[in-house]
C-alpha positions as CSV (number, residue, x, y, z in Angstrom):
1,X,0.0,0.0,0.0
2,X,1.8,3.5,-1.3
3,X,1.5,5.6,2.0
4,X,0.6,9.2,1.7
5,X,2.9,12.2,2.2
6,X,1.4,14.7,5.1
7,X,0.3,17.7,4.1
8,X,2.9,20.3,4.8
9,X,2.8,24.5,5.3
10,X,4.2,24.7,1.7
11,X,1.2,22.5,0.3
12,X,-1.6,25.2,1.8
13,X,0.3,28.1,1.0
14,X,0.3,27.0,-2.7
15,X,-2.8,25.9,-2.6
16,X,-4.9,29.5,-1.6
17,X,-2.1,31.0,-4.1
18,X,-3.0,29.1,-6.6
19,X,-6.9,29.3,-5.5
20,X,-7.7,32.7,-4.9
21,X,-11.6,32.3,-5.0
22,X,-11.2,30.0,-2.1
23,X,-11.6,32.4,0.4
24,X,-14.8,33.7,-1.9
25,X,-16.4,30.6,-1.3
26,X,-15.2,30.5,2.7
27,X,-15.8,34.0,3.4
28,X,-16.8,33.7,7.8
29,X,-13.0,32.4,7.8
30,X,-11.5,35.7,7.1
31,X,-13.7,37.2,9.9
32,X,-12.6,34.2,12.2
33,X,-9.0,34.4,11.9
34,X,-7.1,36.1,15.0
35,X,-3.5,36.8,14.7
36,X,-0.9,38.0,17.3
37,X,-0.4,41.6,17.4
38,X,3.5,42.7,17.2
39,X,2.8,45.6,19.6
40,X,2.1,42.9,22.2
41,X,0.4,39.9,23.0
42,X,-3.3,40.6,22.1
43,X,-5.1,38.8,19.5
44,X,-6.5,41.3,16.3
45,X,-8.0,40.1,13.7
46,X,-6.6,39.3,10.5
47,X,-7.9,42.7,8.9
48,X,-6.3,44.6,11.8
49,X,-3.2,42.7,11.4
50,X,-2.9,43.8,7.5
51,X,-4.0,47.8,8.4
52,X,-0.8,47.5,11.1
53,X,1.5,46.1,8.3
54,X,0.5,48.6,6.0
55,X,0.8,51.5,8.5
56,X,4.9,50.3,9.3
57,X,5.6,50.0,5.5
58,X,3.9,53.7,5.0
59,X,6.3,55.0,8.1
60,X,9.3,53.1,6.7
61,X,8.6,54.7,2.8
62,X,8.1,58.1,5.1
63,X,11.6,57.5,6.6
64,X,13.0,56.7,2.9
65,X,11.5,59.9,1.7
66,X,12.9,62.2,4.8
67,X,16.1,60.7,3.6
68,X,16.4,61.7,0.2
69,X,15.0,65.0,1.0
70,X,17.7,65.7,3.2
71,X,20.0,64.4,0.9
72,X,18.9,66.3,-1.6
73,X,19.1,69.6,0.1
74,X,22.7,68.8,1.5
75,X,23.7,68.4,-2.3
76,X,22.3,71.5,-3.4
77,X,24.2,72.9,-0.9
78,X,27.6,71.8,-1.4
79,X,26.5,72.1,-5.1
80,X,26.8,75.6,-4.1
81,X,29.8,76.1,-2.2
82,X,31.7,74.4,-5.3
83,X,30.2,77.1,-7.0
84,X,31.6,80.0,-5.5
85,X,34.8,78.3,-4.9
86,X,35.3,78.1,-8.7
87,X,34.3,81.4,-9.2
88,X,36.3,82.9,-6.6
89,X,39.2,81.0,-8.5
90,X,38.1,82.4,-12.0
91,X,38.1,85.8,-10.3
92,X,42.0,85.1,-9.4
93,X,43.8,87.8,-11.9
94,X,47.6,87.1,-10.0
95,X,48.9,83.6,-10.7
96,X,51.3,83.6,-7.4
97,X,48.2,84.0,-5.9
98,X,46.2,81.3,-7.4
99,X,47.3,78.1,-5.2
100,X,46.9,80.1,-1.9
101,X,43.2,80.9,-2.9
102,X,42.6,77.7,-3.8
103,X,43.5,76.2,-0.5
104,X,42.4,79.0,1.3
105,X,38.7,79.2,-0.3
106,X,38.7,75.3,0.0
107,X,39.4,75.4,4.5
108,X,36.3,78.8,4.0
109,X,33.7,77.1,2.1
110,X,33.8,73.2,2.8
111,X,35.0,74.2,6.4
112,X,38.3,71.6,6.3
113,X,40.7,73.0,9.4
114,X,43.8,72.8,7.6
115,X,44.3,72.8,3.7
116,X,47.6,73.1,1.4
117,X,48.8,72.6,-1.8
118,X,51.7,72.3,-3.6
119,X,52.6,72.2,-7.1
120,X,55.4,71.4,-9.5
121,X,56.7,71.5,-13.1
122,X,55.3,75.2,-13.9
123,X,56.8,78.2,-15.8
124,X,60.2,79.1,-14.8
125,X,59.0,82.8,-12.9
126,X,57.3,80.9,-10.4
127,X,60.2,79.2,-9.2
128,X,61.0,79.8,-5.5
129,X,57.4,80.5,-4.5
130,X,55.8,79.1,-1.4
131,X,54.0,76.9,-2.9
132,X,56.8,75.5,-5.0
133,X,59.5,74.1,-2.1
134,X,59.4,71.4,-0.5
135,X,58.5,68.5,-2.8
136,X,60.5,65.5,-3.2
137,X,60.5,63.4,-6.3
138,X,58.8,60.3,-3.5
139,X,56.1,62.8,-3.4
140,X,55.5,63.7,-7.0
141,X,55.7,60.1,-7.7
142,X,53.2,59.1,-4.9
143,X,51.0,62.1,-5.9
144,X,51.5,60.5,-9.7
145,X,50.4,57.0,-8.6
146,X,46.7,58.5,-6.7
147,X,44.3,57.6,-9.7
148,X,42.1,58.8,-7.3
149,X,42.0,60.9,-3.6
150,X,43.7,59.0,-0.5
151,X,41.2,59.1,2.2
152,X,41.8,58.0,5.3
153,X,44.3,58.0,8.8
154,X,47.8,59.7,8.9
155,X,50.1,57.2,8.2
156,X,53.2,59.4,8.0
157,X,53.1,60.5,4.6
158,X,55.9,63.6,3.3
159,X,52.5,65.7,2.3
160,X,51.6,66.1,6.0
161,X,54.7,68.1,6.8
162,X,52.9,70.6,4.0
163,X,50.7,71.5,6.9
164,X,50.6,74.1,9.4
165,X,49.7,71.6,12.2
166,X,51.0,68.1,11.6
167,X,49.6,67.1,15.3
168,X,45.9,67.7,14.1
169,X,46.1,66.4,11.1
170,X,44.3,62.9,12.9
171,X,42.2,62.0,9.2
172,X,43.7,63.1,5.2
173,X,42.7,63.5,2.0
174,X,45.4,63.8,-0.4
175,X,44.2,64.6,-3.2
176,X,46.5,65.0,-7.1
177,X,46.2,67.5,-9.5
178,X,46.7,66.8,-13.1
179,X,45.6,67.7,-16.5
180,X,42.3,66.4,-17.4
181,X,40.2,63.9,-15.6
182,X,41.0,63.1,-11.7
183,X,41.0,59.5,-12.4
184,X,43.0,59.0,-15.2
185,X,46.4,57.4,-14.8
186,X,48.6,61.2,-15.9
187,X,51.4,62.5,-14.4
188,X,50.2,64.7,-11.6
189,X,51.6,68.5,-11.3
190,X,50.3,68.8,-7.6
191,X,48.7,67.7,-4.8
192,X,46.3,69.3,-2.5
193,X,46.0,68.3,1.2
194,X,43.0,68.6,3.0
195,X,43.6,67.6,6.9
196,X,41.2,67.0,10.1
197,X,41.5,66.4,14.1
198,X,38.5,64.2,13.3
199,X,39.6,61.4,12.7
200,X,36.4,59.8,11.1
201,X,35.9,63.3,8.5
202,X,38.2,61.5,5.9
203,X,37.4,57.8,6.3
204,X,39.1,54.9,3.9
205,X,36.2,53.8,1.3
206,X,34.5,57.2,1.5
207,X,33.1,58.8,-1.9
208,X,35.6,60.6,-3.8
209,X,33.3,62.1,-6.5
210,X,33.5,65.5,-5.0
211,X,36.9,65.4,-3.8
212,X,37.6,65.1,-7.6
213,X,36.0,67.6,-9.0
214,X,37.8,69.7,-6.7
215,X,40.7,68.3,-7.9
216,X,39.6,69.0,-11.7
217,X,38.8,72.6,-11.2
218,X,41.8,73.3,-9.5
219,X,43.7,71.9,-12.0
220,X,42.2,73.5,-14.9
221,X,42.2,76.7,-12.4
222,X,46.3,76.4,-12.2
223,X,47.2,75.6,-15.5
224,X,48.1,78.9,-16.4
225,X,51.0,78.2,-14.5
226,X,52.7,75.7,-16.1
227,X,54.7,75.3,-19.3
């Protein structure tokens, strides 16, 4: 005699899936039907039950929805402070004075505690400026290597000693200035550091979208400097 497999969970959910005038034909079992209430240990019916699902997924897509609003405002915003950086740079007429704006308008408008910049292989009559000394070749060739911004703890590197404070500098993002895209794999003619006591403001795996457009206005900003 073949013996017969029980009837399992599975079997009734498919079954009222697949049978969706069942419940047409067995309407009093709908009414019947008490559930436990997460929001304690009362019975509700099954109606009640679906109204309380339905009100948690409506607060959840409200949470979603507060998030990209405020998201969306904090972009516009820094949308904005890019956009009077850039034209603060634009409205740079002396080219000594270019990379000191730059670094300056950067620690004003994004509020970073210490910025600088260096740069390298520019026309001859800039030679012995500020903002010229102190480069090694290590450090053009590290800045060379970045095919995109270092973000993350102080580990020592030559770029730190670029700032004013190297004790505060807790968090870094060094970030290389070359011709054309941020990303691509050219020889970089600079390096911008932006530093923090905080040591979570420049974390490793952060977005670096911004930091690189930054880096590609600058560069385009400086490159009346160079040969």
């Amino acid at each position: 005699m073949t013996s017969m497999n029980p009837i399992t969970e599975d079997d009734i959910a498919n079954y009222l899936a697949n049978t969706p005038d069942f419940f047409e034909r067995h309407a009093q079992l709908l009414a019947g039907v008490q559930l436990t209430s997460p929001h304690g240990n009362r019975a509700v019916s099954l109606q009640e039950r679906q109204a309380e699902m339905l009100r948690e997924k409506i607060k959840a897509l409200e949470h979603r929805i507060m998030d990209m609003v405020r998201h969306g405002n904090e972009n516009v915003i820094i949308a904005n402070r890019l956009h009077r950086w850039a034209r603060k740079l634009f409205m740079v007429q002396s080219g000594r004075a270019l990379p000191a704006t730059i670094a300056t308008e950067i620690r004003a408008e994004f509020m970073v505690p210490q910025v600088a910049i260096k740069v390298w292989d520019l026309q001859s009559r800039y030679s012995g400026e500020v903002f010229t000394e102190g480069v090694s070749d290590d450090a053009k060739t590290f800045a060379s290597s970045l095919t995109q911004p270092y973000c993350g703890v102080n580990s020592g590197f030559e770029a730190v000693n670029w700032l004013d404070d190297t004790a505060m500098a807790m968090s870094l993002a060094l970030i290389p200035l070359r011709a054309g895209a941020a990303s691509s794999a050219g020889t970089a003619f600079g390096m911008l550091v932006l530093a923090s006591p905080d040591p979570q403001r420049f974390q490793a795996g952060m977005g670096t979208d911004f930091l690189e457009r930054i880096a590609e206005v600058a560069s385009a900003a400086l490159s009346r400097l160079r040969h």
